[in-house]
C-alpha atoms as one frame of an Amber mdcrd trajectory, in Angstrom:
protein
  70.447  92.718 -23.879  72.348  95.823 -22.640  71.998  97.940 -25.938  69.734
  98.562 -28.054  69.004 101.400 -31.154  66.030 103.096 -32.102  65.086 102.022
 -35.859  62.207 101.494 -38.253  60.601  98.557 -36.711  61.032  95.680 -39.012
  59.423  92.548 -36.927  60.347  89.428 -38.020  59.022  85.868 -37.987  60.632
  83.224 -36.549  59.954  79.065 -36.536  59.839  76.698 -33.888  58.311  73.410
 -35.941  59.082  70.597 -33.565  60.126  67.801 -36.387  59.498  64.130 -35.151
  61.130  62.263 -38.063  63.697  62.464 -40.819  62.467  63.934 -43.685  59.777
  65.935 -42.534  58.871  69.589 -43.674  60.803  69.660 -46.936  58.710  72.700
 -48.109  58.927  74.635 -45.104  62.255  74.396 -44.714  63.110  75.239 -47.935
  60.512  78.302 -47.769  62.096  79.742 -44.548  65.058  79.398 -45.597  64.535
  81.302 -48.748  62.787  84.055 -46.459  65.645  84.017 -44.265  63.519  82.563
 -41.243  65.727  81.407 -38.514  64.595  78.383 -35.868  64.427  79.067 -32.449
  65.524  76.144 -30.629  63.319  75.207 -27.458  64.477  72.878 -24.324  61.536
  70.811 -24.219  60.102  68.699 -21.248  61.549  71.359 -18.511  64.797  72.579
 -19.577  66.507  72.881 -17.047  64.740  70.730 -14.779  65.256  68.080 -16.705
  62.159  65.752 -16.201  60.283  68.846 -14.752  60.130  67.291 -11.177  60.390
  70.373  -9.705  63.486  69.932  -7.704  66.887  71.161 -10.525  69.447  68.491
  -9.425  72.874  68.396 -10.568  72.357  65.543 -12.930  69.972  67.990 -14.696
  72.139  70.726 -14.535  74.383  68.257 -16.223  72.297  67.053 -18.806  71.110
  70.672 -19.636  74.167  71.992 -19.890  75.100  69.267 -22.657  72.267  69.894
 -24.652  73.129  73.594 -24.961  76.833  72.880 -25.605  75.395  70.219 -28.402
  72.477  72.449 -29.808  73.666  75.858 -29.650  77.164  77.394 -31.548  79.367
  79.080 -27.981  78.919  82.607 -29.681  75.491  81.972 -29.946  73.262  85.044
 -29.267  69.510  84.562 -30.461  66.590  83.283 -29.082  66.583  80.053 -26.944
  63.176  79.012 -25.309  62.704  76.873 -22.007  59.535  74.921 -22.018  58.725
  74.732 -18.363  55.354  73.790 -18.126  54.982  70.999 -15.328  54.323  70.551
 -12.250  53.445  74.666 -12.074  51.197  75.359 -14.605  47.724  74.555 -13.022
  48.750  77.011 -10.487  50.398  79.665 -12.408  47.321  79.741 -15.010  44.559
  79.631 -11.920  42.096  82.349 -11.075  44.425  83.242  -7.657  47.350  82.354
  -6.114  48.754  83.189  -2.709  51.496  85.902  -2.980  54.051  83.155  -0.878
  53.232  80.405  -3.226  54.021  82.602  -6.408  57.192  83.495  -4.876  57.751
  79.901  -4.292  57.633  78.732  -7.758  59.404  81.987  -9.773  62.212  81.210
  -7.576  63.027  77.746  -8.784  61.607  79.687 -12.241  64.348  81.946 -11.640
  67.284  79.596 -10.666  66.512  78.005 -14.055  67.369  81.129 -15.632  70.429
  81.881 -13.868  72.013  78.620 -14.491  70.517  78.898 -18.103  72.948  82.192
 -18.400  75.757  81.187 -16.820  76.218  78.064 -19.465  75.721  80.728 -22.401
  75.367  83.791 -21.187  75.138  85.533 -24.654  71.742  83.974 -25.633  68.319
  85.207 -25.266  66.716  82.989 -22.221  62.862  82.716 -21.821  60.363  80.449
 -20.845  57.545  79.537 -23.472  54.425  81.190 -22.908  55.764  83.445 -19.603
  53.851  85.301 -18.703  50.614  83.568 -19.013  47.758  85.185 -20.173  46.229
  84.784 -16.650  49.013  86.646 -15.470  48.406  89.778 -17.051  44.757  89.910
 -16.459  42.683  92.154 -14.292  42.162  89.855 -11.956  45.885  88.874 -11.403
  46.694  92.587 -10.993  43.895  93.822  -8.180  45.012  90.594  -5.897  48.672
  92.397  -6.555  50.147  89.472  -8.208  53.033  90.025 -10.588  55.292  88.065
 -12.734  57.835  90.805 -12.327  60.276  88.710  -9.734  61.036  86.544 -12.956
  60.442  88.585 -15.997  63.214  91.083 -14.369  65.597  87.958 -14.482  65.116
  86.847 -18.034  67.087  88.288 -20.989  63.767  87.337 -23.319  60.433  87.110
 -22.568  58.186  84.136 -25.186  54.506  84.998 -24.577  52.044  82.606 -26.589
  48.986  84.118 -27.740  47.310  80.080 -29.003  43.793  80.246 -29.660  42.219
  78.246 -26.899  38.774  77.042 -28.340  36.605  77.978 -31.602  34.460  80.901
 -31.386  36.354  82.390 -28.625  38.979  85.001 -30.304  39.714  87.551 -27.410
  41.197  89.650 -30.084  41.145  92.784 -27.505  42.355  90.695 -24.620  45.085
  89.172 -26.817  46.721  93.164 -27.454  45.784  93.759 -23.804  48.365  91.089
 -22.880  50.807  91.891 -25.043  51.190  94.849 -24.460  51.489  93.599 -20.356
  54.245  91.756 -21.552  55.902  94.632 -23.301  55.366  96.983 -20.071  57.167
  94.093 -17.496  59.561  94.168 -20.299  60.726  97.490 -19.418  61.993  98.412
 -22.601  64.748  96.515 -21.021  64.655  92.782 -22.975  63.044  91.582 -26.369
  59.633  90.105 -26.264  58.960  87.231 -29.010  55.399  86.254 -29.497  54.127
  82.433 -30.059  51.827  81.553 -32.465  50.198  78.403 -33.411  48.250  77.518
 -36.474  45.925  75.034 -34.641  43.206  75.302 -31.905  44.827  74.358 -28.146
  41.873  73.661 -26.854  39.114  71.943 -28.008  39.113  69.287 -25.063  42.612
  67.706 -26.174  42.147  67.880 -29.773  44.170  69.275 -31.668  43.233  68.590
 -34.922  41.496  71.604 -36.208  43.646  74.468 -37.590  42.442  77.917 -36.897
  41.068  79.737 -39.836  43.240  81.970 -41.928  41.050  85.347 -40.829  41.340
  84.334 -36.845  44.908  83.812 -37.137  45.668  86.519 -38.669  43.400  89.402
 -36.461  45.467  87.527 -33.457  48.483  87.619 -34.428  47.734  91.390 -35.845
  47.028  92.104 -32.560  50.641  91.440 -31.426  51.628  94.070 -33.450  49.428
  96.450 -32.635  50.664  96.138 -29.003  52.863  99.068 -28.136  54.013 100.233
 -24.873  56.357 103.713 -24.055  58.844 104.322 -21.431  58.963 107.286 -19.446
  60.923 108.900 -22.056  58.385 108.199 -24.747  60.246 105.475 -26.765  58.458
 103.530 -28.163  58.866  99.968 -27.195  57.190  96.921 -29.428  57.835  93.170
 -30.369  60.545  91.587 -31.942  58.660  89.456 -34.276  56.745  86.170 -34.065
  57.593  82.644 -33.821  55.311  79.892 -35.045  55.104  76.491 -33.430  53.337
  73.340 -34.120  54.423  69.240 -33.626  54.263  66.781 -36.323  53.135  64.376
 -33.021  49.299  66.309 -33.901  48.895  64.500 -37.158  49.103  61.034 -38.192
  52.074  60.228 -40.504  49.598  60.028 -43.902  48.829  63.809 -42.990  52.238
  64.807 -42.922  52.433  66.328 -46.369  49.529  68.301 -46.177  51.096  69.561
 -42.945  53.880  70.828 -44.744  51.900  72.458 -47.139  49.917  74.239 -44.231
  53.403  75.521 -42.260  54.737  76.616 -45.543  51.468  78.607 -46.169  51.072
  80.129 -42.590  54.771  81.058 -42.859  53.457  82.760 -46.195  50.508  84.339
 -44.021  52.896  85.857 -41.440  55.608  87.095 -43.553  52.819  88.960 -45.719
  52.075  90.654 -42.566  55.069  91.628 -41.620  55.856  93.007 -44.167  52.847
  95.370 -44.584  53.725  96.355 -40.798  57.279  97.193 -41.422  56.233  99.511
 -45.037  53.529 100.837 -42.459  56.012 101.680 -39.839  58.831 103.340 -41.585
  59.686 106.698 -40.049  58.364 105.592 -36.835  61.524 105.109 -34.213  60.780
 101.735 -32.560  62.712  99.923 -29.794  62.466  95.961 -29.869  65.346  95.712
 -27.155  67.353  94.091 -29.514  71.580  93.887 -29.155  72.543  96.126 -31.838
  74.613  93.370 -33.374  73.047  92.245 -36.202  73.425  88.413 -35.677  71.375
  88.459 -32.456  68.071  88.758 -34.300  68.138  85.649 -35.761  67.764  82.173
 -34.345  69.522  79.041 -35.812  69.776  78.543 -39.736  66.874  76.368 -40.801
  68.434  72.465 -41.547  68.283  71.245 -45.173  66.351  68.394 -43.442  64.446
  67.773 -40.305  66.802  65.068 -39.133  68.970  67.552 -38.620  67.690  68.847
 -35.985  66.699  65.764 -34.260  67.939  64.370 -30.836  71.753  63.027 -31.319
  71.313  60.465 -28.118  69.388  63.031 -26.403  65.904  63.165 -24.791  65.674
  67.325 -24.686  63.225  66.862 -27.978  61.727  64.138 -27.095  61.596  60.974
 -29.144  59.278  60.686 -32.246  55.501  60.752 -31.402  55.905  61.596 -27.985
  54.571  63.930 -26.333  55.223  66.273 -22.933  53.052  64.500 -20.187  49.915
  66.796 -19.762  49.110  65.649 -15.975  51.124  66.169 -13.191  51.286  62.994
 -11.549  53.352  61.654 -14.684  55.716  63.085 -13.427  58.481  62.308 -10.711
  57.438  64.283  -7.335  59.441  66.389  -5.837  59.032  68.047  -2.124  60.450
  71.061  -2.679  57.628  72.991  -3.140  55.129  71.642  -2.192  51.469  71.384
  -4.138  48.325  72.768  -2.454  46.321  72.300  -5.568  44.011  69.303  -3.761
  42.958  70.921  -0.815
């Protein structure tokens, strides 16, 4: 985003339900679509790198390239996500890293954005959950480690603020980073904040939703995160985006699910709301492109089939799941791992 205008700050919310089957989510979809909430569409298992090997071959460049052309309109200007999570996150999320090895993996972070632009160069490119809470902590900053070299090459940065484990809220920590993000921003790109209504942690279990009060002071923190420019503009968040997978529940749950999006969406959009009657008179800058259309994602489907794979694997096929260990994946030498020694 090149231009931007200063304007009452009206954040909005934004869904990223990852359907698994036809048919799912008939009362969130028709609630978001009511509210006029638009889906962010996410390359799943490593975008670019297409089975997250580490190594971006051709054939993934390839592959990528027709999933954008198939999922995205050519004018398309909105958010798009990359979920890049393997084979870098252990490192990326880890107490230290050494300054060469960070450079190491932003750059093949980085090439994933470039050739993310140059097939649509008009749409918002991020990775989910860059930069990592980790990487915006104390810790992080006195070693002089920075997430800069790749948050300068973004056009959108997709922070996730997930509650990690019951009884362990980090509601100060959680505006702290936000407001990180905002500052590597540089008043220069939009940041979009994930939410999730379930607990991430919890030893691999994720079936126990965060309650309504937690959520809520979380995601309240997001908007409470400001940052200002030399100038004194005021720079905060475009809005948040709520994930979850219908692959956490078992198919017998998956009305109840529904009801649950459809009432977090209800949670979020209550909140936004009091935020943007809060905020009026206050001159805001999200980074946005002051055309109108680029603050919205993709039209919400009148079913969840229709946003299903069409003979792709980007989404992933019902009930499965992004590999959570490394060595399901295919190696690659190209940078290599010092996590063992």
């Amino acid at each position: 985003m090149t231009t931007s205008t200063l304007a009452d700050w009206h954040p909005r919310v934004y869904s990223a339900i990852k359907w698994t089957a036809p048919n799912q989510g008939s009362r969130t979809i028709e609630y978001t679509t009511i509210q006029g909430i638009t889906y962010v569409p996410i390359a799943y298992h490593g975008g670019v790198d297409w089975n997250a090997s580490g190594d971006i071959t051709a054939s993934d460049i390839e592959r990528f390239t027709n999933w954008v052309h198939q999922e995205l309109p050519s004018d398309y200007c909105g958010p798009v996500v990359i979920d890049y999570e393997q084979p870098w996150r252990t490192e990326l999320s880890a107490k230290t890293c050494a300054p060469e090895r960070l450079q190491e993996i932003l750059s093949v972070y980085g090439e994933g954005i470039r050739i993310a632009q140059s097939v649509m160069p008009s749409a918002q490119w991020g990775y989910w959950g860059m930069p990592l809470l980790r990487n915006t902590g104390a810790s992080w900053k006195e070693q002089g480690l920075s997430m800069q070299p790749l948050t300068t090459q973004c056009t959108a940065l997709y922070p996730d603020l997930y509650d990690a484990n019951r009884g362990n809220e980090q509601i100060k920590r959680a505006k702290s980073h936000i407001t990180s993000v905002l500052e590597l921003a540089e008043g220069r790109i939009p940041v979009y904040v994930f939410v999730s209504p379930r607990f991430a942690g919890e030893d691999g279990d994720h079936s126990q939703f965060v309650p309504d009060d937690v959520f809520l002071r979380r995601v309240n923190a997001a908007m409470q995160a400001s940052w200002s420019d030399e100038s004194g503009t005021l720079h905060k968040i475009q809005g948040v985006v709520l994930w979850d997978t219908y692959n956490f529940s078992h198919e017998t749950e998956w009305d109840e699910l529904d009801e649950k999006h459809t009432y977090y969406f209800e949670l979020l959009q209550a909140l936004v709301s009091a935020w943007t009657e809060a905020s009026q008179g206050i001159l805001v800058d999200t980074c946005m492109n002051e055309m109108q259309v680029c603050q919205f994602g993709l039209p919400e489907p009148k079913n969840s089939a229709d946003v299903l794979p069409q003979g792709s694997q980007m989404r992933g096929k019902p009930n499965e799941e992004v590999p959570q260990i490394e060595n399901e994946r295919v190696p690659s030498g190209r940078v290599p791992s010092h996590r063992n020694e």
